[in-house]
N, C-alpha and C positions, 0 to 999 in steps of 0.2 A: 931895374928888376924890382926895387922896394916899388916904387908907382905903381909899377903890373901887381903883384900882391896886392896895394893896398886898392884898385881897380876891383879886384877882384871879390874881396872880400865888400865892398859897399854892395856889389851885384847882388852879393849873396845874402846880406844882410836884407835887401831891400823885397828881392824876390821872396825869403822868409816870414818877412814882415807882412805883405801884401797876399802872399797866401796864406799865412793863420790866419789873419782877418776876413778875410773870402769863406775860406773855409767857415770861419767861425760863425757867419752870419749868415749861412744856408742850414747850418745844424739848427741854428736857432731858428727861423724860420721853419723847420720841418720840411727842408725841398730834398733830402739826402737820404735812401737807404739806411738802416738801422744799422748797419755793422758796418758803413763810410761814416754816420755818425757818432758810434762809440770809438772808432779811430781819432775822428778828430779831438773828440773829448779826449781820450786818453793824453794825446799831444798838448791840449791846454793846459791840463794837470801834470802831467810833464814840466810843460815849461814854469808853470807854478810853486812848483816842488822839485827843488833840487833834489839831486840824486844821493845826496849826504843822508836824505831821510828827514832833517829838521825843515821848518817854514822858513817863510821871505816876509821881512818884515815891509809894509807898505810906504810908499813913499811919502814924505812930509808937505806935499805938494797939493795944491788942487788939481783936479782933474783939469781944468783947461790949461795951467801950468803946465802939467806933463805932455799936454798934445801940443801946444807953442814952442816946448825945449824940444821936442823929437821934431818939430819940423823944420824948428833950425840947423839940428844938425844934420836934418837932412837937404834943405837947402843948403848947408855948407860943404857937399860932399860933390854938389851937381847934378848932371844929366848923365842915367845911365840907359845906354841903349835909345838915347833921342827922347825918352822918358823923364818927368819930372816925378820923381820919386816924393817930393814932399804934397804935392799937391795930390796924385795919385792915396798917398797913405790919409788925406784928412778928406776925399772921397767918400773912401773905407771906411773912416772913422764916422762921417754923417749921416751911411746906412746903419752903422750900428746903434746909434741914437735911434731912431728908427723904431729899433726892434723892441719890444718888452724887456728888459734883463735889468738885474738887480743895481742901482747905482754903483752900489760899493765894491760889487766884483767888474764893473764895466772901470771904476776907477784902480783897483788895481792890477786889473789890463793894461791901463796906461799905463801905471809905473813900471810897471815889468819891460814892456815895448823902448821906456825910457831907459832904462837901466840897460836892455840890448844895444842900445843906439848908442849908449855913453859908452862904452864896453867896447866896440869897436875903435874907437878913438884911441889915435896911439901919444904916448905922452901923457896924456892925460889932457888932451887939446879936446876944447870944447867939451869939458867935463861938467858932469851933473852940477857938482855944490862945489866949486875949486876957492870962489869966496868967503867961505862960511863952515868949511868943514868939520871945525870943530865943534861948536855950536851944534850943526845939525848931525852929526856923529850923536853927540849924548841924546838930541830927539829921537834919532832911531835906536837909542840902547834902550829909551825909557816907554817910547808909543808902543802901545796895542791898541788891535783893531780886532773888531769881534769879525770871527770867524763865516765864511759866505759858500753856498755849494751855486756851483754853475748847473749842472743837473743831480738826479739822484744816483748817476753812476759815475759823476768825476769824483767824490772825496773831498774833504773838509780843507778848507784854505784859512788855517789859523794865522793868528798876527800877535798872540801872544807872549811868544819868544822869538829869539836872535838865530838868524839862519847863520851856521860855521860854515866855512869854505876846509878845503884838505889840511890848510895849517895852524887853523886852532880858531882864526878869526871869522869875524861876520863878514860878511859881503859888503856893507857900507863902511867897516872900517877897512877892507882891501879895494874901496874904491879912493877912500879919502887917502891912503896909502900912496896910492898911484898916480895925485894928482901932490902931494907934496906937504898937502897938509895934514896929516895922520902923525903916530909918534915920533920925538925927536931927542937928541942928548941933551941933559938938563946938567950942567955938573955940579949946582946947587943942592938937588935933592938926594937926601942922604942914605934914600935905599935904590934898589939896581929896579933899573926900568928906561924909557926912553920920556923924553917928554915928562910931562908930570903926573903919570896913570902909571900905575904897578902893571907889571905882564899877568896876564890872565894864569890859571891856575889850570892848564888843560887835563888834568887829574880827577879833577873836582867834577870839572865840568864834563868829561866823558862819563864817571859816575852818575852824576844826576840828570845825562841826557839819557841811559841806558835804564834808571829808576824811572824815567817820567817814562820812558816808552814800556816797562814793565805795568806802569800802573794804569795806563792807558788801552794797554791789553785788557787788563782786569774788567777796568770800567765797562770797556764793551762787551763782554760778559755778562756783566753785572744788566746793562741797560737791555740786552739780551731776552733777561728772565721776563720782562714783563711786554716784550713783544717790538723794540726797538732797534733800528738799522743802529748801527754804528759804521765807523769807521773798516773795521777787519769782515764784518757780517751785516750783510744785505739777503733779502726774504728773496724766495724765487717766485714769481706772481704766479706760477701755476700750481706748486704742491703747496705753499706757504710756507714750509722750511728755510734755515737759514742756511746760507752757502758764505764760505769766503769771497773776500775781493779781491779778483787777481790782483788789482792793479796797488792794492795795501799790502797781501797776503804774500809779498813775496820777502817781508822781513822777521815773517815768523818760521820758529824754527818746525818740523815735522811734529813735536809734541805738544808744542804749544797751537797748532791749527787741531790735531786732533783732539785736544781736550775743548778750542771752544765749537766744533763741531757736536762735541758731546753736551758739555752745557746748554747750547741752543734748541735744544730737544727741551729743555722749560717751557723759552718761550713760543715754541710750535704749540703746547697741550694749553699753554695759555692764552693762546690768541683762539682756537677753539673754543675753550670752554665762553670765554667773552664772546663768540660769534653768537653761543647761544644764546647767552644770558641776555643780548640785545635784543627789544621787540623788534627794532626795523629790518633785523636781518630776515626775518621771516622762518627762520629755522627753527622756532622754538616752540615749544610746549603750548598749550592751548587751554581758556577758560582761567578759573581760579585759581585751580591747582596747580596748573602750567604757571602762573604769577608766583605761587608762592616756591613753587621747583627754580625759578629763576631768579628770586631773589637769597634764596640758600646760597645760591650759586655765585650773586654777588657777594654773600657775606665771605664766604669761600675765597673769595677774591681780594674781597679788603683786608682777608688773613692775609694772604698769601703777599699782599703788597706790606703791610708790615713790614715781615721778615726781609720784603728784600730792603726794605727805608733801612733796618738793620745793619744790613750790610755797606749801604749809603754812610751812615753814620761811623760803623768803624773803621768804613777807609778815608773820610774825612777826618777823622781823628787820630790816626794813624799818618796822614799830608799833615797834619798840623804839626803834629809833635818833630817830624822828621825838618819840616821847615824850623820850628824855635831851633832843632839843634844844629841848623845850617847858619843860624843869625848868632847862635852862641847865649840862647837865652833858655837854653835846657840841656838837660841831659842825651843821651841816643837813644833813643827807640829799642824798644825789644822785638827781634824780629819774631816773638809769639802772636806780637799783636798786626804784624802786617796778614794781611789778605791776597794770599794768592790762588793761581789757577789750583794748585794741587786741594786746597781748606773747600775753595766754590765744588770740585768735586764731592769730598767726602761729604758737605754740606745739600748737596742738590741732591742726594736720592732719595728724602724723604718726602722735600715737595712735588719731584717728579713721581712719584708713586701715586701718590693723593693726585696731582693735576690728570694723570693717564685714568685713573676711576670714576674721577671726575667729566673725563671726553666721551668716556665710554656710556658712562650713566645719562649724560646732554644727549649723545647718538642714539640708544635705546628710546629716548620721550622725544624724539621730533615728530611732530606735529600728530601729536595723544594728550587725552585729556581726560578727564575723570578719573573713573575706578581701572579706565584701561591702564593709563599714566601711572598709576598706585598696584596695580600687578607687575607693570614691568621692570616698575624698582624693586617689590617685594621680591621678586626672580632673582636678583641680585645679591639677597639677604643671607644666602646659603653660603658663606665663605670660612675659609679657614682663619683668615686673617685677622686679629683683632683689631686693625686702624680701618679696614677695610667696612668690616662690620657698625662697626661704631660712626663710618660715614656714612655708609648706607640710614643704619637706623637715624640718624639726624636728620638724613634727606626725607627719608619715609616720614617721618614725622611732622615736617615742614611742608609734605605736597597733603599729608590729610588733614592736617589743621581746618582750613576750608570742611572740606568733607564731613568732620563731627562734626564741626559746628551746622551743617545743614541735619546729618541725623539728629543734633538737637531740636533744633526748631521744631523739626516735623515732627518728633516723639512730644515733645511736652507742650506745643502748639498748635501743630498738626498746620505748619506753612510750609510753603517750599520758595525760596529762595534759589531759583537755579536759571541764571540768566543765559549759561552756556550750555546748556543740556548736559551735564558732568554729573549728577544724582543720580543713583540707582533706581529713584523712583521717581516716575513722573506722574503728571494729570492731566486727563486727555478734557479738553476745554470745551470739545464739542457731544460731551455726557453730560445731560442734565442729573439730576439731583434722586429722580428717580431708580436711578442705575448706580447711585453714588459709591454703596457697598460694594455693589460686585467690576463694574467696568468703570470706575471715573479715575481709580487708581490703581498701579499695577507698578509690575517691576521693569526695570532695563536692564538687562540680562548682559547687553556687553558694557556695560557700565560700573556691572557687578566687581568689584576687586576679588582677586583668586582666596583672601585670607577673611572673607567673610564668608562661611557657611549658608546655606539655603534658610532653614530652618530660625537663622536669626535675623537672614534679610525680611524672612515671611513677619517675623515678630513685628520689626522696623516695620513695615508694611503695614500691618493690621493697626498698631498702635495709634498711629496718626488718620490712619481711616478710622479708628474708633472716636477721636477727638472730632474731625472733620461731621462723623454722624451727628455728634452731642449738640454740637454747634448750631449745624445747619439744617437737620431733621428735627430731632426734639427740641431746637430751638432754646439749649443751654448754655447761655454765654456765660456762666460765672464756672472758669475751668475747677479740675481738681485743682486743691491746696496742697502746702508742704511740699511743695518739687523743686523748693532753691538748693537742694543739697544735692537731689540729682542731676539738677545743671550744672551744676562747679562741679562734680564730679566728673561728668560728662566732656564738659569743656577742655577741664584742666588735665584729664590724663589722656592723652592723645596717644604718647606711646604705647598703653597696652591695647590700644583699636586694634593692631597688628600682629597681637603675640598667638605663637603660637596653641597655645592652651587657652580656651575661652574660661580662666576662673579669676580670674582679675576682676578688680574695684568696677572699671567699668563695664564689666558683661554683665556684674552684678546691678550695679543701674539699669541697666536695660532690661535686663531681666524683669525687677521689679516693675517699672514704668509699663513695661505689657501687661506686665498680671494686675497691678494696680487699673490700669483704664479699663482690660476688658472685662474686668468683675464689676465695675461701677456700667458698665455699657449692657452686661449680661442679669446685674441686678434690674436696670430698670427695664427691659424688655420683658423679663418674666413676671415682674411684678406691676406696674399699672398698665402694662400694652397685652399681658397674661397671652404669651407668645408660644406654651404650649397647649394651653387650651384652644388655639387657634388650628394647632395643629391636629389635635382629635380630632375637633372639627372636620376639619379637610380631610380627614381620614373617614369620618364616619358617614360623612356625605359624598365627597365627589368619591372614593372609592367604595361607594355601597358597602360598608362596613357596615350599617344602620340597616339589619335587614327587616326589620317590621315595617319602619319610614320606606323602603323601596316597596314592597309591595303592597303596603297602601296606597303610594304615589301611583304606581302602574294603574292600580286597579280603579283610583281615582279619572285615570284620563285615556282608559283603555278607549274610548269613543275619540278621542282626540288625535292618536297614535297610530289609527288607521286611516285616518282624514288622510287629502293630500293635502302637500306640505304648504302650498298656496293659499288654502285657506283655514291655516291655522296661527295663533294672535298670540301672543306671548301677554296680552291683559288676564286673557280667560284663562290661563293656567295659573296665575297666580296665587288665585283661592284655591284652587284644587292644592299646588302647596301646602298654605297654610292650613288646608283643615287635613291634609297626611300629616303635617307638623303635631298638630290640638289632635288627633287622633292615636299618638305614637308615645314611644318613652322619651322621644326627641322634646315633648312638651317639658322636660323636666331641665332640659340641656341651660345655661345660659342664657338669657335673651339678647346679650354681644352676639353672644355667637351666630344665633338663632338670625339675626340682622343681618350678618353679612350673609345667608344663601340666597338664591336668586335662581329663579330658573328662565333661559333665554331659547331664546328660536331662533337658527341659524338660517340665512338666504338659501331658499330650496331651490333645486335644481329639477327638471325634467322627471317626473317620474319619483322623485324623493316621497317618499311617505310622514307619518308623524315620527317612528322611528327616528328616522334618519336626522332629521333635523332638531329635536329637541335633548337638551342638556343642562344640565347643574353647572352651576358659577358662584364661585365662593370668592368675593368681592373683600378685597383688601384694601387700607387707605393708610397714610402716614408713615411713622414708623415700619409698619408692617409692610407696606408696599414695599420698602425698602430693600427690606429682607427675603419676600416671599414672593415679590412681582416678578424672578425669572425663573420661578417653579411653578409657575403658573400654566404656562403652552406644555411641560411633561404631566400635569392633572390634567388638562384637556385630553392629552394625549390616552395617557391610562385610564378616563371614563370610556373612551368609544369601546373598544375588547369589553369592558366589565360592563357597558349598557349594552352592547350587543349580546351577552354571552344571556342576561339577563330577557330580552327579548326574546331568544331561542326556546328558554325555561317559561317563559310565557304563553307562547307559541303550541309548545307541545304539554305542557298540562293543563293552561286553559280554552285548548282549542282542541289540538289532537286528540287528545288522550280525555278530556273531558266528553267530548261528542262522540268519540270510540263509545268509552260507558253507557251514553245514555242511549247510543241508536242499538245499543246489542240486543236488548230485551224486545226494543220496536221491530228490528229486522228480523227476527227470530224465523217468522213461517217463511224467509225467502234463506233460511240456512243453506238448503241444496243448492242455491242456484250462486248464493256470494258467500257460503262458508269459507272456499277454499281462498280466494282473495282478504276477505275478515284474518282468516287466519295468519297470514303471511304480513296482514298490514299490524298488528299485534304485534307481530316478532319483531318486524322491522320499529316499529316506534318503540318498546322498550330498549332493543339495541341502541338505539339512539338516544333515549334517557338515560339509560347509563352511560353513556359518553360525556353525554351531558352535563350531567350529576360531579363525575370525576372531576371535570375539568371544574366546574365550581367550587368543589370541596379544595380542591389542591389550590386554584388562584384565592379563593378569599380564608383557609385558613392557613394551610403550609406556606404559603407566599405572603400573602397582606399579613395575616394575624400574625406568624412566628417571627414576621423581620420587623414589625411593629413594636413587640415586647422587646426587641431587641433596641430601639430604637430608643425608647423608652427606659432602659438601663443606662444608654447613654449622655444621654441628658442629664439624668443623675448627677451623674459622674461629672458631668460638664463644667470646667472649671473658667470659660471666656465664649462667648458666643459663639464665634467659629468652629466650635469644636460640636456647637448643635445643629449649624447650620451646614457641617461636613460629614453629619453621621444623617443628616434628614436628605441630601443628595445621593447619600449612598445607599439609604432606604430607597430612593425613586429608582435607581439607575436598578436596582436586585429587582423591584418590583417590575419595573419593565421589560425583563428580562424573563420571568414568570410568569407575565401576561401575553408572553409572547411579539411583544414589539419590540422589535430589535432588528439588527441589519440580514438575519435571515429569511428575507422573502420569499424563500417557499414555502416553509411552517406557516405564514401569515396566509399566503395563498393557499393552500391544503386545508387550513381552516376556515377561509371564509367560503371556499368549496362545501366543505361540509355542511355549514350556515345556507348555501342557497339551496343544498338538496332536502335539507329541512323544511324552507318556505316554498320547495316544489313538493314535498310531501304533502301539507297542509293545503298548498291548491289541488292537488289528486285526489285528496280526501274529500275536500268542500264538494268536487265535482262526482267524483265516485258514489256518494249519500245521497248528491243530488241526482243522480240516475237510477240509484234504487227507490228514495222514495215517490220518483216521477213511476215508477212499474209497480209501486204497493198501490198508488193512488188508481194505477190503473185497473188493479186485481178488484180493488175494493170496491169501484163504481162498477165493474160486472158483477162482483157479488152482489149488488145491490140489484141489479138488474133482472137477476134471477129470482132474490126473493120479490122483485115486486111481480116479475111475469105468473110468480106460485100463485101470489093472492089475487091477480087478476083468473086464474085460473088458467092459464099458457104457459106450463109447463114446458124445460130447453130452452135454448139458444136456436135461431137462425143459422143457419150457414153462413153467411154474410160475418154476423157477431164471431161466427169460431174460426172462420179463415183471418179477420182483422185484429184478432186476441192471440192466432198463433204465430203471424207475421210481427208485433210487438214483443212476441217472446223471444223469436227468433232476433230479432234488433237488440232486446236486451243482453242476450246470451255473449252475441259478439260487442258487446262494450264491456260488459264485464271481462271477456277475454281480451280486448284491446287495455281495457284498465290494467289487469293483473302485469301483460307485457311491459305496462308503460310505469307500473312500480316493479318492477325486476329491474328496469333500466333506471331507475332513480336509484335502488338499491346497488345496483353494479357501480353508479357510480360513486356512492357513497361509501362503497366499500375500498374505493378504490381511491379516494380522498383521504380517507383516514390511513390508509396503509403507508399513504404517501406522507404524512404527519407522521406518522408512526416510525418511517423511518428517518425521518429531519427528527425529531427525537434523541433517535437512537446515535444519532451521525454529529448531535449536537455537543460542543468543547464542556458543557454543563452538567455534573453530576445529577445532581437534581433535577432536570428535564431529560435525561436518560432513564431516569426510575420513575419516572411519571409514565415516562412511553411502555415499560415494563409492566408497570401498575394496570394503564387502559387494554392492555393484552396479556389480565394474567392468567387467561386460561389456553392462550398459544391459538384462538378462533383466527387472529389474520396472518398470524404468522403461518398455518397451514394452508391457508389460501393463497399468500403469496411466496411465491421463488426466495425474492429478493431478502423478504426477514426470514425466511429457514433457515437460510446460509447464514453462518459466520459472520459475525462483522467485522471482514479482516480490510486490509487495504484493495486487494485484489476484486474481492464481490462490490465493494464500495466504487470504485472503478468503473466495473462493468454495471453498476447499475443505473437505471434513468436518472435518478436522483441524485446521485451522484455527478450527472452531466449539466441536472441543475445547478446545485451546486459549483459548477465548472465555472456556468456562463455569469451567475446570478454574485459569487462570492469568489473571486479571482487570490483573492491572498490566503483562503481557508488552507487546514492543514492537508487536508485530503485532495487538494487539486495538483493535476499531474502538469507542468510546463515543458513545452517542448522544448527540445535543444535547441538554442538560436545557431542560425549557420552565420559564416562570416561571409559575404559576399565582395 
């Protein structure tokens, strides 16, 4: 029966042996399912780890030692099942050579496999170390071996202490037991014990097994905070959280798993904030700013590692003190100063606080950068908390560092330093130098931080384009002096860039640094570049403000201005200039000034006359180009209305209304025949003068001249250039508006209606005169004919003569009645031009071109004649009227336009 047993059990030993190895060498390979291969790990770790909880200390053998003693005892056991069991196991053992795997754990594989093998042996026959027990007893009381993981889910295979079996002994001392050579009765020695070794102290030693496994708890806590597996917690690869190990976690008790569940919440917010802090992770913040948010963040970190070395240190010194009093070379410990789970509690909720604001604040800046990165922390800034706060503002201070330092530059250098596009202000590379002022710099709007004001970005803004001017325009490389106080000021207080109240040290540099460059920038423009007398200039010229200069110039080239536009030269007008110039008050003006007019000939088109094509150019260079080269196309713009309005006044008092005068006395004796057309042509050209007249009086004095003075208060007052260069756009933009150029083209259209029924006036007149004095010349050469027939003595006319004299009367009769029709219909339509201006006037969002429209009807002449101005100007008549439907097509967001209800389809 014992045979059969011990048959039995080599079966089983063998079969055991042969499948963990099998097993073990497809885990390692990777040929196995993921949860066939955490079974079989478990089982290695298992068999590794006794179930007492303490380690296996390794065998004092070499690794081929241990595979030559298991093979012998397994060639001494035989053939099981027809099977050579030792040959089969060094098979096994040559595939796992084989594999990658750690020597030191492949070697205490075999001693484990040895120590099964010897362990089966009954008696102690064919026992491990039966010659040498003692000896190699105290080897295995004194060897350690550093500890080896098989993977990251079997658990630590320490060799630093002594594995107990259930009676108080190690496992090598209950093998040397078993073979004979372990303790003996000595009746020499004179304390109680066996042999010559005292009995172990199992007291002592469950204590300090129960303290090591207490502090070992701890540790993996501890190693916890800064993101590290241990032993009891392993990370889960998909949340990053730490989870217990089943396979350790089953000798903690319910309290002690949920406190280091709760601990491990450090190192989750830990391992975050370090995800960001890492460039390679790609998660992080961007540009400068993004550098310096992430290096806060490492400082952040190397706080925070501190604290935990802290706690390193006094549970190292805490194992010290507890060992001297184990060796008897101190006193005991004060359990104040151990470190436990309950102390890492009370102790962790400060860093967890900070590190969670910490995650939050990384999460808010992924992948932002500039001013955007620096609003999203300032949004942060609002807390009740004051650790929270005081993080915040260190972080905020630490991502704008960078950021003043580039507002510095660019205020007191006028450079930009911005390699990641993170500056609120950029410079567009492809604006030449001519546009420098207005378009080469501008702001970046989302760039902008939420705690910098418009108003101080614009300063920022201007500042450095003031320097950038001095520099590269006037050609002043030696900057202002005295601005090392507003650099260190600038530099060094960072903090209050972000306060809420702009009256701090540094707003005050700023402040100053503006008004410093733009009075050195505003001083020299007015004074050697004389940048308002430029501007008279351009007022008294290109806006016919110089009325004696315009109509000398007119009158100078009134031969010119009829020409077609083809052959007229922009040489031969030259001198006609200058002697309107040498003929005027204009001769008194500046001779700068006087230099830059010009007057040019634009490329005629079809039909173009002198009119059309000729114009005044007030020619700008340097500095002034600078300033004044994109107000240049709105003076183009604002000559055409005030040389056309100009032409009209030409038109009709030195053409109309002058040859009215002088044919009236000539036409006298054909009163009957063209009084009544004379008469009607009278009404109609004064009607028309006075329109004319208004509209002059109100564009160059109500308009030009009163926003002019106004312009000119301004400047005054002008304490930085921009503030001249913002009241002289604002003068263009009123005057354009005055002049009637603006986005309402039907006023534009209604008026130049008016304008063509003028120059059809003056061709109805040229031809009307011309048919009357073709029938005085006619009367005249029969009067002559008469008297010569008297002094021949042939007294009458032929018949012939008074039938051919009253067929021309008759011709004449119906041109004159064909004329008079065809000035009613120039009339009708003129009338009907201006009512249509009169009511874009009246319809217009502009006080002042409402009282104008008032003004040209203020005796109610069109508004009796039409419907549309007798009514009301309520929403309804506006509605219904034609103008209004212009208005529809012509001005789609005006307030008066009606939008139909969209249907949903």
């Amino acid at each position: 029966m014992s045979q059969e047993n011990s048959g039995a059990d080599v079966a089983g030993l063998t079969s055991r042996l042969a499948d963990l190895l099998s097993d073990l060498c497809l885990t390692i390979e990777g040929k196995q399912p993921p949860q066939v291969q955490d079974e079989t790990l478990a089982r290695v770790a298992k068999c590794l780890t006794p179930n007492t909880g303490s380690t296996y200390n390794s065998i004092p053998l070499s690794e081929h030692e241990c595979v030559q003693k298991t093979m012998k005892i397994l060639r001494a056991r035989g053939e099981v099942d027809g099977m050579d069991t030792a040959e089969h196991f060094y098979e096994l053992y040559r595939k796992l050579l084989q594999i990658k795997l750690d020597p030191q754990v492949r070697h205490s594989l075999m001693g484990y496999l040895l120590l099964m093998a010897d362990k089966q042996t009954t008696n102690g026959e064919a026992g491990l170390l039966s010659a040498q027990s003692d000896n190699l007893s105290q080897a295995l009381g004194n060897r350690t071996a550093p500890s080896a993981n098989l993977t990251s889910g079997v658990g630590s295979y320490a060799t630093g202490t002594s594995s107990h079996n259930g009676n108080g002994l190690s496992e090598r001392d209950a093998v040397d037991g078993a073979g004979g050579g372990g303790y003996s009765y000595d009746p020499t020695q004179s304390s109680a014990g066996l042999g010559k070794k005292t009995l172990p102290n199992y007291v002592e030693m469950q204590a300090q097994q129960k303290f090591d496994e207490q502090q070992e708890i701890v540790l993996n806590a501890i190693y916890s905070f800064t993101g590290v597996q241990g032993k009891y917690l392993k990370k889960d690869v998909v949340t990053g959280r730490f989870k217990l190990d089943p396979l350790s976690s089953e000798s903690l008790t319910t309290g002690q798993a949920g406190m280091l569940l709760r601990l491990s919440e450090l190192g989750y917010y830990y391992d975050r904030v370090t995800k960001f802090a890492d460039v390679s992770t790609g998660f992080n913040a961007m540009g400068c700013m993004g550098q310096a948010l992430m290096s806060k963040l490492k400082e952040e970190l190397s706080e925070f590692h501190g604290q935990v070395s802290e706690l390193h240190d006094e549970m190292n010194l805490y194992r010290k003190a507890q060992m001297n009093w184990n060796g008897g070379c101190g006193g005991e410990p004060s359990d104040k100063h151990e470190l436990t789970l309950f102390k890492l509690l009370a102790w962790y909720m400060k860093p967890l606080h900070r590190l969670q604001w910490l995650t939050k604040i990384a999460d808010a800046c992924q992948m932002k950068k500039g001013g955007e990165l620096a609003s999203t922390v300032y949004d942060l800034l609002d807390n009740g908390h004051s650790m929270v706060n005081k993080l915040v503002v260190d972080i905020l201070t630490a991502i704008c560092g960078p950021l003043v330092r580039m507002i510095s530059k660019w205020m007191l250098e006028g450079g930009i330093n911005d390699i990641h596009s993170e500056f609120f202000v950029e410079s567009l590379n492809d604006v030449g130098a001519d546009r420098l002022w207005h378009d080469k710099f501008r702001l970046r709007l989302p760039m902008l931080p939420k705690f910098v004001p418009m108003d101080l970005a614009d300063k920022i803004l201007k500042t450095g384009k003031c320097i950038n001017f001095l520099r590269e325009i006037c050609e002043m490389q030696g900057l202002m002096k005295g601005r090392d106080e507003l650099k260190k000021v600038m530099d060094n207080k960072v903090d209050q860039f972000f306060s809420y109240v702009p009256d701090t040290s540094w707003h005050a540099a700023v402040e100053t640094c503006y008004q410093q460059t733009s009075k050195h920038v505003l001083d020299i423009m007015v004074g050697p570049h004389k940048l308002l007398d430029h501007l008279q200039g351009m007022r008294r010229y290109l806006l016919l403000g110089q009325g004696d200069f315009v109509s000398i110039l007119i009158e100078n080239m009134k031969d010119e201005l009829e020409r077609n536009g083809g052959d007229i030269y922009a040489h031969d007008l030259s001198s006609m200039l200058d002697a309107a110039l040498r003929c005027t008050n204009a001769q008194y003006d500046d001779p700068d000034i006087l230099n830059h007019l010009d007057i040019v000939v634009q490329r005629p088109y079809i039909g173009d006359k002198g009119w059309d094509i000729i114009s005044l150019k007030y020619i700008v260079q340097g500095p002034l180009a600078t300033m004044l080269e994109p107000t240049m196309p709105t003076y183009k713009l604002l000559f055409k209305p005030l040389w056309r309005m100009k032409h009209m006044e030409f038109v009709l008092s030195m053409k109309i209304w002058k040859e009215q005068m002088g044919n009236a006395k000539t036409l006298r004796p054909m009163n009957a025949e063209i009084g009544k057309a004379s008469h009607r042509l009278n009404l109609f050209t004064s009607e028309i003068m006075h329109f004319i007249h208004q509209m002059q009086y109100y564009v160059l004095f109500e308009v030009i001249e009163c926003n002019w003075v106004e312009l000119q208060k301004k400047m005054q007052q002008a304490t930085a250039l921009d503030d001249i260069l913002e009241a002289h756009e604002k003068f263009l933009q009123t005057i354009k508006v005055g002049c009637f150029v603006s986005n309402e083209t039907d006023m534009e259209h209604s008026l130049e209606t008016v304008y063509e029924n003028i120059i059809c006036l003056e061709t109805w007149q040229s031809n009307f005169y011309k048919e009357c004095f073709q029938e005085m010349t006619a009367r005249q050469e029969l009067a002559k004919e008469v008297e010569k027939s008297e002094k021949q003595g042939v007294f009458g006319l032929t018949s012939e003569l008074k039938l051919q004299r009253d067929q021309e009367k008759n011709i004449f009769a119906q041109k004159i009645e064909t004329a008079c029709h065809g000035l009613e219909v120039i009339a009708t339509a003129y009338e009907k031009a201006v009512s249509s201006f009169l009511m874009a006037l009246n319809s217009s969002h502009d006080p002042n071109l409402q009282l104008f429209g008032t003004r040209l009807d203020f005796n109610e002449y069109y508004k009796k004649r039409d419907t549309n101005l007798s009514k009301p100007l309520t929403f309804e008549h506006m509605r219904m009227s034609n103008v209004f439907s212009l208005n529809n097509r012509n001005t789609p967001n005006s307030r008066f336009v009606i939008h139909a209800p969209t249907t949903k389809e």
